[in-house]
C-alpha positions in Angstrom: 11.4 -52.5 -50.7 12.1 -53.2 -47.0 14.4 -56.0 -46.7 15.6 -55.4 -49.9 19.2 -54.2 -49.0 20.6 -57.0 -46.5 23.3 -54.6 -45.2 20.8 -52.8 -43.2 18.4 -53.7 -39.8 15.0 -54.6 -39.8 13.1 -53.9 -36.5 9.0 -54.6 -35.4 7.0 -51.7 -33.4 5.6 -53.1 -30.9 2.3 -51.4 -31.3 1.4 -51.9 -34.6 4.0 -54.8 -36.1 4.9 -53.0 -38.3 8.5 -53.2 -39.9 11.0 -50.9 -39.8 14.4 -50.7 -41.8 17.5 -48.8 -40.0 19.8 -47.4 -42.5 23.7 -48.1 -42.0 26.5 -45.6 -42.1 29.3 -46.5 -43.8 31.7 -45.8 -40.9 29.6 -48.1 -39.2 29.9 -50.4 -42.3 33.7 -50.9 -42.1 34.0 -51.1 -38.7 31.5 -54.2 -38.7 33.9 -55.5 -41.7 36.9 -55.5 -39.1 34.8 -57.1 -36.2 33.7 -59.6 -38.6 36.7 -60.8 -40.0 38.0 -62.2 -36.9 41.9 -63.5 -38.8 41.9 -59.6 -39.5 41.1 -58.2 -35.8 43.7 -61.1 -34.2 46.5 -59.8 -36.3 45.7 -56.0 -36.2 45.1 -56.6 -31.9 45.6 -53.6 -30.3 45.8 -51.4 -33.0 41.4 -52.0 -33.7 41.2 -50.6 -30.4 43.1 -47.4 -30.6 42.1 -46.7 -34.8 38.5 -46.7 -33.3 39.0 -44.6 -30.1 41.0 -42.5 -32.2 37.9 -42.2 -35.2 35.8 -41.8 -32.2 37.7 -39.1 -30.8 38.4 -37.2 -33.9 34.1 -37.1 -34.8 33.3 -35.9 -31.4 35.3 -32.8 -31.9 34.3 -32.4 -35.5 30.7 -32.3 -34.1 31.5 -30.0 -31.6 32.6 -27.2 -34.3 30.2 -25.1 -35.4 31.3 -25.3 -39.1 29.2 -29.1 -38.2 25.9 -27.7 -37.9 26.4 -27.8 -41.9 25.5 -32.1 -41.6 22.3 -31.4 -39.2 19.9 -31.5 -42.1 21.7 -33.4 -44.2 21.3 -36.1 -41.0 17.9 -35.4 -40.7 17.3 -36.4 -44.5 18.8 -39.3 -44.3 17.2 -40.9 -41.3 14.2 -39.4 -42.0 14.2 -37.6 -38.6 10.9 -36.3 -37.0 11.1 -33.1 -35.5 7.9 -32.2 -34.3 8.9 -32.9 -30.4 11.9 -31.2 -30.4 11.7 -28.9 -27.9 14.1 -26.4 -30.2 11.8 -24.0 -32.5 14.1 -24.2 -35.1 17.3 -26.0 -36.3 19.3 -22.4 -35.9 18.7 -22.4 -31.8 21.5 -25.8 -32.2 25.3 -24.1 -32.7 26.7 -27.7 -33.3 26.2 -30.9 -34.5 26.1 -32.6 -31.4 23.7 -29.8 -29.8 21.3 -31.4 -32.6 22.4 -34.9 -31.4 21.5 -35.1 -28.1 18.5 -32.4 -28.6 16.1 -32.2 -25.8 12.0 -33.1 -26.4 9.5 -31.2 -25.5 7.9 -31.9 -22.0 5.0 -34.6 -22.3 6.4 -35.9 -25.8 6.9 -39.3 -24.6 4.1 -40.3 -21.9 5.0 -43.0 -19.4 3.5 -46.5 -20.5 2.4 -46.7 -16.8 1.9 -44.4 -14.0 2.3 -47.7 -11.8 5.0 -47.9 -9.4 5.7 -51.7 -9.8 5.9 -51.4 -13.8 9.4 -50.7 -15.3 9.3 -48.7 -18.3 11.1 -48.2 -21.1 14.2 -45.7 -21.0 14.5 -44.5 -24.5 13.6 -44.1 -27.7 15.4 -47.5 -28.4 15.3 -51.1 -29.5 14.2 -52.9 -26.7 14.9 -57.0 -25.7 14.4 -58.4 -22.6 15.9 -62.0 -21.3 14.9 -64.1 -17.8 18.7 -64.8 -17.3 22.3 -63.7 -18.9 22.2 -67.7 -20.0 18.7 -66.8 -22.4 20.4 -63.9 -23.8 23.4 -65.8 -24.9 21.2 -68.4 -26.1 19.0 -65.7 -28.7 21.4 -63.1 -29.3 24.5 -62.2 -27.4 27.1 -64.0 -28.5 30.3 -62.3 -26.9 32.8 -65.5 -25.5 32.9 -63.6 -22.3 29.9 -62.1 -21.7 28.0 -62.1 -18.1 26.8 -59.8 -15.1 30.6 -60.1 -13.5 32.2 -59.0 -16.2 30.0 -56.2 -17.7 29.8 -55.1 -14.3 33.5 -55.5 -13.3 32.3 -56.5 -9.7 31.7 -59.9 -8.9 29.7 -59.2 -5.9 27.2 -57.1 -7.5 27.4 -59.9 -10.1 25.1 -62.5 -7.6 22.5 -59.9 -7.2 21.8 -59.6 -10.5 19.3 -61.7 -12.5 17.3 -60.7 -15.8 18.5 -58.0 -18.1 16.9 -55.6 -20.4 18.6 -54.2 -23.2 18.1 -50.5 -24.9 19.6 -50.0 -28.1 19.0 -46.5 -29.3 20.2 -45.9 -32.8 21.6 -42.9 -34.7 18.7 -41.4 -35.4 16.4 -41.6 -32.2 16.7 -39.3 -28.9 20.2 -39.5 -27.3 18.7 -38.9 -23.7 17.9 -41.4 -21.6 16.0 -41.6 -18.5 15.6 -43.8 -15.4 13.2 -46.9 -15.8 12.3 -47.2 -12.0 11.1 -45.6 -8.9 14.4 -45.4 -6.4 17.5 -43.6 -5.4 20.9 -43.9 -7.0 22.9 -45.2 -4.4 26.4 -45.2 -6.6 28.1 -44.4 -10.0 31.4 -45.2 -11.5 32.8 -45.0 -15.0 34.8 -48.2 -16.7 37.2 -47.2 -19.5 37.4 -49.3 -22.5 36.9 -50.0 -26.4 34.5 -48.3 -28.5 33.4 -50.9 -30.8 30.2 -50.4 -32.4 26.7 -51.7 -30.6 25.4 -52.2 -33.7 23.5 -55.9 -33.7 25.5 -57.5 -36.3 28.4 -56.8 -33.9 26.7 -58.0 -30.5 25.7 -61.9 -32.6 29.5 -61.9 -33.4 32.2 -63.2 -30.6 33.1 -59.4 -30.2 32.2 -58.6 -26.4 30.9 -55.1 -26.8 28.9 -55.8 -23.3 32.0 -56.1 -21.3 35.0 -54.4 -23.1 33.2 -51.1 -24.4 33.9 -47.6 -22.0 30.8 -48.3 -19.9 29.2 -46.4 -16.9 27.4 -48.5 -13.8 24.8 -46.6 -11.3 23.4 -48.8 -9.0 19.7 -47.9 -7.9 17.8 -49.0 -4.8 14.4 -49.6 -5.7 11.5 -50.4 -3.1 9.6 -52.1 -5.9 12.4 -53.8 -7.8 15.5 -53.8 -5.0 18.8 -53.6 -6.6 19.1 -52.0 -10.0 21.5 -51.5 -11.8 21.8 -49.1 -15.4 24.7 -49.5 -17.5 24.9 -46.9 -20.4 27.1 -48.4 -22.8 29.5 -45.8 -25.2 29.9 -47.1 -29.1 32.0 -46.3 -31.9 31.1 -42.6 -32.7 29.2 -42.1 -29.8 31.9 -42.3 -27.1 30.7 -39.9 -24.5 28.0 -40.4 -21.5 26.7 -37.6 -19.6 24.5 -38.4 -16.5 22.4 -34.8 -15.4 
């Protein structure tokens, strides 16, 4: 029964309502544990932040190994993974686990929601919310003590131009590519080092700032529709890396 198991996420397609439950990991389990028990991250300080970039960095080379490709379809089961836009022919053309991971689609498999210049569409296969102001975000969901454009953006300049956010989560299971939302050019792109605590939502309602202290990258896009934009891909526990092509 969905809902059943309170561990796990319930999300609502837009299209249809209908509810869908996202299965946990237990890695991603026990790291939540830690975030959550705040006595528990204060006295292990530092040392959260380097066991998780250390986890983080360990996976990434496991899943580059080609002894990984072993957990593709044992991945596949368990999210309950669709693969008839994969642009792959079969699961034997991907040599490792993260080949699978970030696996391409195949051309027209996700159709833009409008051809319309002044419309900004959706990135990713992801869970989307979208607030007027950082101040309405912190109000429904983002609880992080020190969370706002400034500091997610390490430039306080920037910071003034900014006004409403959007936020794309993806989740294990969905298409790690993501693409660009607006008509424009990228003016600039930087990377910010830092943590790699989890994004999952649990996480992001706790006083954990995964916004502003997770290893982040910033492109800033000028757009003749929408002006300044700016598109922060955000690394997580486990998923540490971010490629721009």
């Amino acid at each position: 029964r969905i809902g059943a198991n309170t561990g796990n996420i319930l999300v609502q397609r837009r299209d249809t309502g209908e509810l869908i439950e996202e299965k946990i990991p237990s890695y991603i389990r026990l790291a939540l544990r830690v975030l959550y028990q705040t006595a528990l991250r204060k006295r292990l300080g530092t040392r959260t932040l380097k066991l998780f970039k250390h986890l983080t960095t360990k996976q990434g080379e496991k899943f580059n190994s080609e002894k990984s490709v072993a957990g593709i379809e044992t991945f596949i089961r368990f999210y309950n993974i669709d693969l008839k836009d994969i642009e792959a022919e079969s699961l034997e053309e991907f040599k490792t686990f993260n080949e699978f991971f970030y696996r391409k689609l195949k051309p027209g498999a996700r159709k833009l929601a409008s051809p319309d210049p002044v419309v900004a569409v959706s990135p990713a296969d992801s869970r989307c919310v979208v607030y007027h102001s950082v101040a309405d975000s912190k109000e429904f969901w983002i609880k992080g003590e020190n969370f706002n454009f400034a500091a997610m953006l390490d430039d306080d300049r920037l910071a003034e131009k900014m006004h409403s956010i959007a936020i794309f989560r993806l989740a294990p299971q969905d298409y790690h590519r993501f693409h660009i939302p607006v008509d424009g050019t990228v003016i600039s792109h930087r990377k910010i080092d830092g943590a790699y605590y989890t994004v999952n939502p649990m996480a992001v309602r706790e006083n954990v700032d995964v916004f502003t202290d997770n290893v982040r990258t910033i492109s800033i896009l000028e757009s003749p529709q929408f002006g300044t934009v700016v598109y922060v891909c955000i690394g997580a526990m486990m998923v540490g890396s971010i490629v721009l092509t």
